[in-house]
N, C-alpha and C positions, 0 to 999 in steps of 0.2 A: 847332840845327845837328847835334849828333851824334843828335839823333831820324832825321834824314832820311838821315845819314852811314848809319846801321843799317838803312833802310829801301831802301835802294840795295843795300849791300851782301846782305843778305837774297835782295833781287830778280835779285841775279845767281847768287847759291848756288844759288834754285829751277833757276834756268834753265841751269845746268850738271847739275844732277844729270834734270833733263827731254831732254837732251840725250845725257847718256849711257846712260841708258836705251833713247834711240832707238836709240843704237849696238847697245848690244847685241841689243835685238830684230832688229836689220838681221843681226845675224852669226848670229844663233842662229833666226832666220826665223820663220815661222808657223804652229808643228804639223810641219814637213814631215817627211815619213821619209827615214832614210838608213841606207844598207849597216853592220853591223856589224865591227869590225874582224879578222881571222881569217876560217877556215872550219869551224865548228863541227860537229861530226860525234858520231855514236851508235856503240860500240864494243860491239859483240854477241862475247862471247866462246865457244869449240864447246861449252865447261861449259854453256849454255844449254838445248842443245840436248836433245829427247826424245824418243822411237818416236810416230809420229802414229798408230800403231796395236798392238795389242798382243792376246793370245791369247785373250781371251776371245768373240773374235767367230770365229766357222766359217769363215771363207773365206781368215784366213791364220793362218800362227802368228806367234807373236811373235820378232821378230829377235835375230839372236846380235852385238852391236856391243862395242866400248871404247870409253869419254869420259873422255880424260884429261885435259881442260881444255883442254891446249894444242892438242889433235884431237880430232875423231870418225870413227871406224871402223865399215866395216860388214861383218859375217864373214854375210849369210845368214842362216838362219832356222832353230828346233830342230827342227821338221822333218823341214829340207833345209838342211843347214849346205855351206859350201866348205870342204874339198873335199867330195863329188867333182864338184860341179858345179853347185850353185846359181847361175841367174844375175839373179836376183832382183835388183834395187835398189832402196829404201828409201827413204822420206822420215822425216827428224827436223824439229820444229817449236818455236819457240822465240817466245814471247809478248816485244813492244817497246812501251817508252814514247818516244812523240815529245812534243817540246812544242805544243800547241795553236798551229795558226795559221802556223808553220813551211812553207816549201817545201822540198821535199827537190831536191835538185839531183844528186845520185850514190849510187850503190847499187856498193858493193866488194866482193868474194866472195875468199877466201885458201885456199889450196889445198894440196895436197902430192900429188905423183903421181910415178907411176913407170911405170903404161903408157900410151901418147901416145895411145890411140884409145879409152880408157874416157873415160865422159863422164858429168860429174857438173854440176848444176844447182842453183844456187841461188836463192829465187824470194823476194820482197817480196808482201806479200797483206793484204786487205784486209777486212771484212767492218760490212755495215750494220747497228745495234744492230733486232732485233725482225723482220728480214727474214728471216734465215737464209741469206743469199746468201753470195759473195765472189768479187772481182774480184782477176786477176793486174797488178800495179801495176810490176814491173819482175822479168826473169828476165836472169839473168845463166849462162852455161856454163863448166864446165872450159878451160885451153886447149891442154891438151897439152902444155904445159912439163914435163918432167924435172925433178922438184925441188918446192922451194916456191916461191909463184909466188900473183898475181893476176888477175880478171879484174874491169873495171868496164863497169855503163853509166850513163849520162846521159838515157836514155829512160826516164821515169815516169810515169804515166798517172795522174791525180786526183793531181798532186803536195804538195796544198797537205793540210795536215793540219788534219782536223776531228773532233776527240777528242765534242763532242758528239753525231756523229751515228755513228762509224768506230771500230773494235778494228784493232789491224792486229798482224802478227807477220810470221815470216820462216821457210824450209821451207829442209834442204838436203835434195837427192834423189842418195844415195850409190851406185855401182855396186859388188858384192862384193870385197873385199879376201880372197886365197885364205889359210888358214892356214898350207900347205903340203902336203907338204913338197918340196923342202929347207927352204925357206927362207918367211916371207912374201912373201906377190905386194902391192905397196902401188897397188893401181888408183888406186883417188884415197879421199882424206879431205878433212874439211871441218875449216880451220881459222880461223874466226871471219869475222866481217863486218862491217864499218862502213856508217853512211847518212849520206851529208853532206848539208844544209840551210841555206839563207840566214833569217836572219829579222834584219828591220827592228826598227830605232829609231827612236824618233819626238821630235824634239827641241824643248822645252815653247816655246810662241806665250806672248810678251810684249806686250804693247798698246801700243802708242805713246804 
């Protein structure tokens, strides 16, 4: 009697713990992916940044700027410095780690200006390992705001990140910031950028 008492009750233990098992495989599904919680984003600060060119090649000189971390400025070139009139603008270029596999979903650009119709560009780029190429992946502009201020877009082109095949970095192209005098002219500076991206989790398949 209590052989069979144990053989029952056994029989039911399997079958509750086969049971709940199923439960959970039901809530936690099969493999599927799903949206991570937040919007995870890459914070490129102007300290990054550096002259994408510089004097030892003939065709320009090298730029006259300040990087104080919290900006970058660009004053012209030794040269042709501002004043009295360089009106040269610059690009600085700043090497980014995305994570593998990632889609990037916004490209943020931060600014500081003071005249409404200087225009400063900041640009996402891309380059294929052994090709030599690069593709522009999202360009973002000044917008004429008085102050500090943003500009975003939501258009990216080859959004998804592929660290095996892809180098990617980020350019700002600065218009001349006058020295003076009186006083500084602040055209625009670049103060840092963000790239926001979604990436999927994939939540572990239990077998029934």
């Amino acid at each position: 009697m209590k052989s069979k008492f144990w053989m029952v009750l056994s029989f039911l233990i399997v079958m509750l713990l086969l049971a709940g098992v199923a439960g959970v495989s039901g809530m936690l599904g099969s493999g599927e992916a799903v949206q991570a919680a937040g919007t995870p984003r890459l914070s490129i600060p102007a300290a990054a940044f550096t002259p994408w060119k510089a004097g030892e090649d003939f065709d320009i000189s090298y730029p006259l700027y300040n990087n104080h971390g919290r900006y970058l400025q660009h004053f012209g070139s030794h040269t042709n410095p501002a004043p009295p009139g360089n009106l040269d603008n610059h690009w600085y270029i700043a090497p980014i780690y995305l994570p593998d596999g990632v889609t990037l979903t916004k490209v943020i650009a931060h600014w500081y200006q003071e005249n409404p119709v200087a225009l400063g560009q900041f640009k996402l780029q891309r380059s294929e390992f052994g090709k030599g190429n690069f593709v522009d992946m999202a360009v973002v502009s000044s917008g004429g705001t008085i102050g500090f201020g943003s500009t975003s877009t939501a258009t990216i082109s080859q959004a998804v990140v592929d660290n095996s095949l892809y180098a990617y970095w980020v350019l700002f192209y600065l218009p001349v910031s006058r020295l003076g005098p009186p006083t500084l002219i602040k055209n625009v500076w670049g103060c840092g950028a963000q790239i926001e991206y979604s990436s999927a989790i994939y939540l572990p398949a239990i077998a029934k």
